[in-house]
N, C-alpha and C positions, 0 to 999 in steps of 0.2 A: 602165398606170395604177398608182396607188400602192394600189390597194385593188381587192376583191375584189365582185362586182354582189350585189344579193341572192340570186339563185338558187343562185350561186357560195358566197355563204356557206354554203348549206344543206347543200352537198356537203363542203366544207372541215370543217364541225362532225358531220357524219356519219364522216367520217374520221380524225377525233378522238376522236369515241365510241368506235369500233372500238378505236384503240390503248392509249384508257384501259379496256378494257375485257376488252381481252387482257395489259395490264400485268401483271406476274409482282407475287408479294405483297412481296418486299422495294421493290422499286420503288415501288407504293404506299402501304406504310409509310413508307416515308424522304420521299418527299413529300406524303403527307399531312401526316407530322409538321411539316416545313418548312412546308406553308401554315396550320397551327395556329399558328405562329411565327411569320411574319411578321401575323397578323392580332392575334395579342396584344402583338408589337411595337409593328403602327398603333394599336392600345387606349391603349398607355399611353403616346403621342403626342398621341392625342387628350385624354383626359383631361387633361394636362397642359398641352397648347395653352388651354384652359379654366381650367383650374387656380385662381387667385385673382380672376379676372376677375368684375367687380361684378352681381349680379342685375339692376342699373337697365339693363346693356347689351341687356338681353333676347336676342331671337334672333340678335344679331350676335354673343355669344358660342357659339351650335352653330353659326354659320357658319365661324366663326375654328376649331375642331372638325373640323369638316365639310369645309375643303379640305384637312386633314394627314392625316385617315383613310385616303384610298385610294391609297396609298404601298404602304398594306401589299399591297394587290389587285396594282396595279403589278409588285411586284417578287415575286410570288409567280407571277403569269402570264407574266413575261419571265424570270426566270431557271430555273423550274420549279417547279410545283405542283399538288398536288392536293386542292382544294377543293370540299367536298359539295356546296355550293349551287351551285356553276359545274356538276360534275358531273351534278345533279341534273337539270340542261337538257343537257347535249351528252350522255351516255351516253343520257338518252331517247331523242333526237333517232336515234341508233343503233337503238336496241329499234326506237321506229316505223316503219323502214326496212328492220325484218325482218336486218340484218346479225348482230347477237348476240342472245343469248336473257334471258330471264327472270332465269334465275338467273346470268347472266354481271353485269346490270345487278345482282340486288341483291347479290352479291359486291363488286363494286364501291363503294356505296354502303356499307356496312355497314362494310370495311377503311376507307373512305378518314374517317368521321364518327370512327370510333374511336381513327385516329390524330390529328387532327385537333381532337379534344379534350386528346389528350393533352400534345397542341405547345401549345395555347391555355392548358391549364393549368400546364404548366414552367414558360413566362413568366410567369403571374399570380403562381407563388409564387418562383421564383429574382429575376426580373430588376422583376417588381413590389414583392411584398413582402419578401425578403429583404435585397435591395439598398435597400429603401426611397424607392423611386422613385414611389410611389404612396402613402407615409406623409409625415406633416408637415404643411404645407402644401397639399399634394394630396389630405389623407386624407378631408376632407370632400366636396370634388368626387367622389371613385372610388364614395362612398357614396352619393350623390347621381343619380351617373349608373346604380349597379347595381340604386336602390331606382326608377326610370324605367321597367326594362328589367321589374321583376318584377311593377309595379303594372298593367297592363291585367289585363281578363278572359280566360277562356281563349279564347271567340270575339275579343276582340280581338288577343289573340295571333295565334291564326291569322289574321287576315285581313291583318293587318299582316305576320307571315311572306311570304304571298300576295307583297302588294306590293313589300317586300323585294327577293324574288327574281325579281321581273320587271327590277326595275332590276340588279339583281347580275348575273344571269345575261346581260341588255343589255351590262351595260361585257365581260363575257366574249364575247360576240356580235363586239361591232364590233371588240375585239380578234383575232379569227378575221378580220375584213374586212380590216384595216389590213394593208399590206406592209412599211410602215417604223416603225421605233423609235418615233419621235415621235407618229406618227398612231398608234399601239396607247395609245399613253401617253396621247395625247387622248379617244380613244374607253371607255376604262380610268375614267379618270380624273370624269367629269362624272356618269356613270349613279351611279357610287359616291357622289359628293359630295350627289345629289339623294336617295339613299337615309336618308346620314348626316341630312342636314338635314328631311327629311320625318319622322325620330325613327321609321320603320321599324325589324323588328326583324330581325336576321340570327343565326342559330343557332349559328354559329362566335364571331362576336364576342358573344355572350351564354356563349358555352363560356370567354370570359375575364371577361368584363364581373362576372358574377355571383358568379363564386370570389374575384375582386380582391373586391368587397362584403362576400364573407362570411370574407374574412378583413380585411377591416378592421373587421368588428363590425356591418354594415350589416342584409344577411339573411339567409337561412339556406339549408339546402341544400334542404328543402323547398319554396323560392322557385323556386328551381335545376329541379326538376324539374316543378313548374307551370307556367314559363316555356318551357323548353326543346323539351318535347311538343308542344305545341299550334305553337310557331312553327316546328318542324322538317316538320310535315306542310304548313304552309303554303309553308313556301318549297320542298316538293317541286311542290305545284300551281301555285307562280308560274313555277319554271323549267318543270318537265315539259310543262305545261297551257297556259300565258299566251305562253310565248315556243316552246317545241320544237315544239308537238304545231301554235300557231298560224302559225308560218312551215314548216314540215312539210306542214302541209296547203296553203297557198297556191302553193307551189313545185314540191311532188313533187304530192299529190294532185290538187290544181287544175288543174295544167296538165297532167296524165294527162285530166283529162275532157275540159279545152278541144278536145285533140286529137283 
């Protein structure tokens, strides 16, 4: 078959955890960095897929948005990456299965957000703002979409993190399922586009979204860090909680008792 059963998934993502989790630090620097970089790359895709496009289009312009976004997810998952919020679900998935520890997970977690900001931010200021690829014509959308990201509450932040990372961590999931190119790229590809288009908030593309804003004159870095808190614990509970801890149990625990 071209693809992996459920149960099968849960083993495959547990043996991912493990590898990401024994990853040596340069290795998770170098792609963390890269998955901060292809996800600020698909930012300033998206934004510009948008770009001039009229208010009367209403939601068909974050859908026109919302299928160029997860390009970045794509090619950060098939050529290599390491991204927190994927992380955040398959290194649990490890912990709850007892294979690495505590502090292997939050090692993990800590290198992979830290470079992973920093890839998100190179882009927002080389290949965003320097190059002015997000100035002009684009400058009012970038400002637009970063004053979106900072205006919820801080419980709607979280909750919306939550949701976020249930679908993020999903297109990471079925890409663990899929055996071939195309089926990873479909499975990839739909959870991301339902996230973008739901206006969910994800913690890496707000690690670009929000610096592109406040260096276009949008808002501030105090926005930055109201934003960024509340939705990074949420999208630990959507991956860890919603999707590892809920197919963890179904799989491993469940069928322990059934038997």
């Amino acid at each position: 078959m071209g693809f992996y059963s459920p149960p099968e998934i849960v083993e495959v993502t547990i043996q991912k955890g493990i590898e990401k989790a024994k990853a040596s630090f340069l290795t998770l620097s170098l792609l963390g960095f890269a998955a901060g970089m292809f996800i600020g790359l698909a930012g300033i895709a998206f934004i510009r897929a948008m770009g001039t496009l009229p208010g009367e289009w209403g939601s068909l312009v974050l859908l026109i948005g919302a299928c160029v976004f997860p390009f970045g997810l794509i090619c950060l998952l098939l050529a290599g990456g390491e991204l927190v919020t994927g992380n955040m679900m398959v290194v649990s998935m490890a912990l709850f299965a007892k294979k690495i520890t505590g502090k292997e997970w939050l090692r993990n977690i800590v290198i992979v957000t830290l470079f992973n900001f920093i890839g998100a931010f190179f882009v927002a200021y080389f290949f965003g703002y320097l190059t002015g690829a997000l100035q002009g014509d684009f400058l009012e959308r970038t400002i637009l979409v970063a004053r979106g990201r900072t205006n919820d509450t801080l419980l709607q932040a979280f909750l919306s993190g939550i949701a976020c990372n249930i679908l993020v961590s999903t297109g990471v999931y079925l890409n663990f399922a899929a055996k071939d190119f195309m089926g990873k790229i479909a499975g990839i590809w739909l959870p991301i586009m339902g996230f973008v288009m739901s206006g969910f908030q994800h913690v890496v593309a707000n690690m670009f979204i929000i610096p592109a804003g406040i260096m276009a004159g949008g808002v501030t870095w105090a926005d930055f860090w109201l934003n960024v808190i509340p939705v990074y614990f949420g999208n630990i509970v959507g991956g860890a909680v919603f999707i590892a801890l809920l197919y963890f149990g179904a799989y491993k625990v469940g069928v322990k008792k059934d038997l």
